[in-house]
C-alpha positions as CSV (number, residue, x, y, z in Angstrom):
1,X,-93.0,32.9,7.7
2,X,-90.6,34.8,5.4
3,X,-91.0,33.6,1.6
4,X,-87.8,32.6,0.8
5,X,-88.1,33.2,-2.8
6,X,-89.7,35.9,-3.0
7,X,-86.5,37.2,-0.3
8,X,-83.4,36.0,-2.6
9,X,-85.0,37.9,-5.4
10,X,-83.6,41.3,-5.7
11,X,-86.2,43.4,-7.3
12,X,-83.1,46.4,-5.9
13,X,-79.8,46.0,-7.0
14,X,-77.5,48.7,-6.4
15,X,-73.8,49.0,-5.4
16,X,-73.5,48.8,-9.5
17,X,-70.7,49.7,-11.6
18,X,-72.9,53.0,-13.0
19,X,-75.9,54.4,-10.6
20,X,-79.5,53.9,-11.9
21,X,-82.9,54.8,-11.0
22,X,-85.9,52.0,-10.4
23,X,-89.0,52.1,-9.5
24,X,-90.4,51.3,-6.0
25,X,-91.6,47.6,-6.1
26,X,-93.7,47.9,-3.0
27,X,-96.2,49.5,-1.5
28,X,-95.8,52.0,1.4
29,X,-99.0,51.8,3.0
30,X,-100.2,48.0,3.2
31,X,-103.5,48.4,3.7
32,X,-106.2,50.7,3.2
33,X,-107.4,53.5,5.8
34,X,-110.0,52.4,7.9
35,X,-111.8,53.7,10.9
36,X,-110.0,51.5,13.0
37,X,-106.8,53.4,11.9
38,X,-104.5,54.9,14.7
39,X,-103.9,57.6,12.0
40,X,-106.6,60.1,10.4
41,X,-107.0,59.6,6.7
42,X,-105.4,63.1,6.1
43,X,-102.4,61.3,8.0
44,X,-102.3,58.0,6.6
45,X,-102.6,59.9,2.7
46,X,-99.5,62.1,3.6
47,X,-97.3,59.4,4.7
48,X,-98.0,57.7,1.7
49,X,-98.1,60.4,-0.8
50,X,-94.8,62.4,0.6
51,X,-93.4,59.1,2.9
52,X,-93.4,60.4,5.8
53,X,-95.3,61.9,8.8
54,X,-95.2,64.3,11.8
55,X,-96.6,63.7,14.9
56,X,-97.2,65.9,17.9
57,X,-98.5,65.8,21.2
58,X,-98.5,62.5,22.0
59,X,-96.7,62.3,25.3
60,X,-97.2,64.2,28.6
61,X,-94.9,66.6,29.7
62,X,-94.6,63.8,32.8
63,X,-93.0,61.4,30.1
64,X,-91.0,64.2,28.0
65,X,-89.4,64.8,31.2
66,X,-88.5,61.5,32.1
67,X,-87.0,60.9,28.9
68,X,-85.1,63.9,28.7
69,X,-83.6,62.8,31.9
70,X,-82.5,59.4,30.5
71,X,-81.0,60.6,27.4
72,X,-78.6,62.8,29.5
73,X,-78.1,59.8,31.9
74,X,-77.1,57.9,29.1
75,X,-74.9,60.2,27.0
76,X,-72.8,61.2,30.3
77,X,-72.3,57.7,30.9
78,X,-71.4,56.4,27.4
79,X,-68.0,55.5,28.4
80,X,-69.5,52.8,30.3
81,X,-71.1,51.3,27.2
82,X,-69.8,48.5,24.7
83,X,-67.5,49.9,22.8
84,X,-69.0,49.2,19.5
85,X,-72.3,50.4,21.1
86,X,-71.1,54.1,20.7
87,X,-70.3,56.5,18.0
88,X,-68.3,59.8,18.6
89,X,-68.3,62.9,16.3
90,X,-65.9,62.4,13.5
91,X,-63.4,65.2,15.2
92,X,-64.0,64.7,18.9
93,X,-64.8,62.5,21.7
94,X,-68.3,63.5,22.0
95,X,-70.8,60.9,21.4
96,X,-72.9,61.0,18.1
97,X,-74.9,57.9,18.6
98,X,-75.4,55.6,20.6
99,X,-77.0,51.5,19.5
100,X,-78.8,49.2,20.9
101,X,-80.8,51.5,22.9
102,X,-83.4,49.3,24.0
103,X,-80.8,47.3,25.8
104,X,-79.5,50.0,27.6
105,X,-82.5,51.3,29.0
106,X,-85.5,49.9,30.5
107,X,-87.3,53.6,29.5
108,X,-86.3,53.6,26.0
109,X,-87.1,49.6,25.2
110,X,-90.5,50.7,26.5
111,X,-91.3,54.0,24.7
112,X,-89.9,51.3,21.8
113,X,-92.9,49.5,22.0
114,X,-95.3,52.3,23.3
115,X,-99.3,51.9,21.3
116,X,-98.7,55.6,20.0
117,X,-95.6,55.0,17.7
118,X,-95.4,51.3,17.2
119,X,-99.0,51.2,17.0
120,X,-99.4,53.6,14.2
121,X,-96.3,51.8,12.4
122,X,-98.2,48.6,12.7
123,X,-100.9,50.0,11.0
124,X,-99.0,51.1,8.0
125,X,-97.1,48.1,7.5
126,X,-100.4,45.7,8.3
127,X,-97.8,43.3,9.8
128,X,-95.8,42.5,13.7
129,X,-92.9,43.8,13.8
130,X,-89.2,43.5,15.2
131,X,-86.7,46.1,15.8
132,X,-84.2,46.2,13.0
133,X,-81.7,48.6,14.9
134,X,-82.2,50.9,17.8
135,X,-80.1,54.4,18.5
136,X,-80.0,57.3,20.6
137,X,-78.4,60.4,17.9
138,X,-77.3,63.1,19.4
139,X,-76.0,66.6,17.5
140,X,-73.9,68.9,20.3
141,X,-73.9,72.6,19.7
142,X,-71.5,74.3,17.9
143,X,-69.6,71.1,16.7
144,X,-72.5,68.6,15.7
145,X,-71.7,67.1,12.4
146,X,-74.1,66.5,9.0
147,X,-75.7,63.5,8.2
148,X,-75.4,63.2,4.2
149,X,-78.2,62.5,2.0
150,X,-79.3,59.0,1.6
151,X,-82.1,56.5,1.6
152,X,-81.8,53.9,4.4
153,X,-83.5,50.9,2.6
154,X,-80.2,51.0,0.3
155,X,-77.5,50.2,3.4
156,X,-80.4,48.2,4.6
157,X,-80.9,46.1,1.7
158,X,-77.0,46.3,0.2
159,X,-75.4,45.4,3.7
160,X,-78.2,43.9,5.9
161,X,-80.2,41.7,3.7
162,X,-83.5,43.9,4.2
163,X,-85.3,42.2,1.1
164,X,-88.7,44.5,0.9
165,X,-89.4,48.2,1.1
166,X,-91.4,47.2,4.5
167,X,-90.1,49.1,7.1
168,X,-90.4,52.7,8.9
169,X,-88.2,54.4,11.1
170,X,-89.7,56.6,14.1
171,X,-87.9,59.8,15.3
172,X,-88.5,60.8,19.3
173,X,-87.2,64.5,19.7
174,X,-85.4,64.5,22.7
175,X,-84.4,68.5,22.2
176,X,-86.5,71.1,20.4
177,X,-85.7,71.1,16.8
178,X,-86.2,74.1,15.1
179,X,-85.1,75.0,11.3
180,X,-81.8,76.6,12.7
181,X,-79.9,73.2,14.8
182,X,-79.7,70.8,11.9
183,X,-83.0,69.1,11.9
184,X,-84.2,66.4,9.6
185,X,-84.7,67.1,5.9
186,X,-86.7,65.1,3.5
187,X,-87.2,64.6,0.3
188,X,-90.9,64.5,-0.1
189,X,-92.3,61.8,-2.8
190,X,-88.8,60.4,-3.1
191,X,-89.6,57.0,-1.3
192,X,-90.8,55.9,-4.7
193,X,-88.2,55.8,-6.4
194,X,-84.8,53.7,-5.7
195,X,-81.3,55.2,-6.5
196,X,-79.0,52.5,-7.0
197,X,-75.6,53.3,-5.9
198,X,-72.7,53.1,-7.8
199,X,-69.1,51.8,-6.2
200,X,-68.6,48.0,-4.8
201,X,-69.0,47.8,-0.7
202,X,-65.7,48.1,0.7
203,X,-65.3,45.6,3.9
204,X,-66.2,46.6,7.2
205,X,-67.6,49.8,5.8
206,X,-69.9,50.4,8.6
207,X,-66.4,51.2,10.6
208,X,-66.2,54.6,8.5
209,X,-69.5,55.2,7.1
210,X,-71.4,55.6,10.5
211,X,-69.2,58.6,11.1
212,X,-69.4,59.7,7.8
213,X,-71.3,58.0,4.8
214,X,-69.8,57.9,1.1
215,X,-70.7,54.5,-0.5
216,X,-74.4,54.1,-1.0
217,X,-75.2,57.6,-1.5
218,X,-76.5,59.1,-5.0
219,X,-74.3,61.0,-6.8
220,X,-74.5,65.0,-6.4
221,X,-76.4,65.2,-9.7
222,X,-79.1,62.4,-8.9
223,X,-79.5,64.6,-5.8
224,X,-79.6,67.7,-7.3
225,X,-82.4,66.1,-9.8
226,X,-84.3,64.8,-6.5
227,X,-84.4,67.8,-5.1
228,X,-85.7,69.5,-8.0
229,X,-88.4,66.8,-8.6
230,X,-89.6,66.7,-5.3
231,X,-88.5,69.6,-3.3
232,X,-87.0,69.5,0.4
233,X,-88.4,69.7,3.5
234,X,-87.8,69.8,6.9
235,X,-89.3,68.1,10.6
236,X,-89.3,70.3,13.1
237,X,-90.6,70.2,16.3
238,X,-90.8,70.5,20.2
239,X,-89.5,67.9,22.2
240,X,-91.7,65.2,22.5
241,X,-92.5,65.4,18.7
242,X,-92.5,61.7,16.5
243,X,-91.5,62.1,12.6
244,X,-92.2,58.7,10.9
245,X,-90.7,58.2,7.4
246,X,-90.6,55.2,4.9
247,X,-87.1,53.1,4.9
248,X,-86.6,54.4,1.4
249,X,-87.5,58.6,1.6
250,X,-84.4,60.6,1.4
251,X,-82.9,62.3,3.9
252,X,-80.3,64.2,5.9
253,X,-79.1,67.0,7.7
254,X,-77.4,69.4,8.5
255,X,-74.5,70.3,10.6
256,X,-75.3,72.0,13.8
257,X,-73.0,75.6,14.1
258,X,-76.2,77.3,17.3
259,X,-75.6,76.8,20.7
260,X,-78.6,74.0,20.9
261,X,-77.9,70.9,20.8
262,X,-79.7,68.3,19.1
263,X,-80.9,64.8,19.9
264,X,-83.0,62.5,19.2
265,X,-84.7,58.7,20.1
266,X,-84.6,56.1,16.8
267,X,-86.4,53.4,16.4
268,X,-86.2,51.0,13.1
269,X,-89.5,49.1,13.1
270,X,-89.3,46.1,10.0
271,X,-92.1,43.5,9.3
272,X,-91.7,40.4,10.5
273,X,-92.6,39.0,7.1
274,X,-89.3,41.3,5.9
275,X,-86.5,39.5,8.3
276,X,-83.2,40.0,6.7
277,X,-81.5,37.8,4.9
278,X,-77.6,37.4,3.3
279,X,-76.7,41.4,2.3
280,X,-77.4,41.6,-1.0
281,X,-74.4,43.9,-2.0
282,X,-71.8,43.2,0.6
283,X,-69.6,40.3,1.2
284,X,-71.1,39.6,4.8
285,X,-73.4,41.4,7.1
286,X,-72.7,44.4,9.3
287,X,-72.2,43.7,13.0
288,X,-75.5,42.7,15.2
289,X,-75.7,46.3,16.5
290,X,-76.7,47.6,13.6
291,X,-79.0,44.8,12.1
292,X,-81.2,42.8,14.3
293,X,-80.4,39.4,12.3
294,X,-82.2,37.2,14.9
295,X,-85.5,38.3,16.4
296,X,-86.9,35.7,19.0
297,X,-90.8,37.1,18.4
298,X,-92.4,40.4,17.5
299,X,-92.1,43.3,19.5
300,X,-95.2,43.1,22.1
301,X,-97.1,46.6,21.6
302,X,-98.2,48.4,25.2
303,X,-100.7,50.9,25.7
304,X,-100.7,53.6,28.9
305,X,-97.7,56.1,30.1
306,X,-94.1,55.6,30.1
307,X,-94.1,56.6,33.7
């Protein structure tokens, strides 16, 4: 059961009249490598040193396929979606992202729950877990717009409730993603070390922020001193590639001006032990597409092929 206690106390304040920097109050791996581990220690050591990881060939080209398929199935019929479900590019009608992707497809909630990603994220968090939000992202060629640096645990904890540093989000590539069509970039070794935001949380900010985030971002200088403390990096890969990274490593990307488009599966994976709470910087929480705020059970992990 969630300690309550331990789950009102917030160890991460942020949304502060004048940003600060704290120190990580968790661990990121919660246990120690074993043999037993779905990672290899050179793995499980990166992850925890740089918060984050890059997986590849773990699907067939069977299962690529099929998921390939699905994603197009899905963005051509996003019209046919709940409303609130999808988000278009800030200056179009093309569809950014699309939530609650587990509910839309039967392919998706499965590759959700699949041994080789939700398995290794198991591992690293030693506990069940739930899906905190799910989302298919999608970058179009020529017009796809950036996603601005920031560290998710901040929204999480500021306008979810998220109390712990206890969650990891999985990245599916659904396209090729080369250094060229805005792939994810990373801060490496920043997941230790929590920027807290400056500026109150205006209401309903989820209504502007998940086309383009300003409140609980660090300032240009913080980022500027992040990037010179820990360098930036970028996951690339073919399709079919997994990038794991820590709820608090930060991150963005870039806009995408090449004729690929970019796109990808994302999966939010929290401890069960780390159930949100009341938001801890916002006057009430954001809408149940973006925060699982009632999980029935764990999410049941299944081994074998998607198809």
């Amino acid at each position: 059961m969630l300690d309550t206690k331990t789950a009102n106390r917030d160890d991460y304040p942020t949304r502060l009249t004048t940003e600060r920097w704290l120190e990580r109050q968790d661990p990121v791996t919660w246990q120690e490598w074993s043999e037993n581990a779905r990672l290899s220690r050179e793995e499980f050591e990166f992850f925890d040193r740089n918060g984050y990881l890059v997986l590849r060939d773990l699907f067939s080209s069977d299962e690529i396929a099929s998921l390939r398929d699905e994603s197009a199935r899905l963005r051509t019929g996003g019209r046919n979606l709940p409303a609130e479900d999808v988000i278009t590019e800030p200056n179009s009608d093309e569809v950014r992202t699309i939530f609650r992707l587990d509910g839309h497809s039967a392919l998706f909630d499965r590759l959700s729950r699949d041994k080789r990603v939700a398995g290794r994220v198991r591992y690293l968090l030693d506990d069940d877990l739930y899906l905190h939000q799910s989302r298919l992202n999608y970058k179009p060629g020529f017009t796809g717009k950036e996603f601005y640096w920031h560290s998710d645990f901040e929204t999480w904890h500021a306008e979810d409730g998220m109390p712990r540093m206890r969650a990891i989000s999985a990245s599916i590539l659904l396209t090729d993603n080369s250094a060229l069509n805005g792939p994810l970039m990373l801060m490496p070794g920043s997941h230790r070390s929590f920027v807290a935001c400056e500026g109150a949380t205006p209401e309903n900010n989820h209504a502007t922020s998940l086309k383009k985030q300003e409140v609980g971002v660090p300032k240009p200088e913080s980022l500027a001193r992040l990037a010179e403390q820990f360098g930036i990096d970028y996951a690339s890969g073919p399709t079919g590639t997994v990038i794991l990274f820590d709820c608090n490593t930060i991150h963005g990307s870039n806009g995408n001006i090449t004729p690929f488009p970019r796109s990808n599966a994302f999966f939010v994976y929290n401890a069960w032990s780390n159930r949100v709470t009341e938001p801890f910087a916002a006057a009430k929480p954001r809408p149940a597409f973006l925060s699982e705020r009632d999980p029935q059970a764990p999410i049941a992990i299944e081994d074998g092929s998607l198809v």
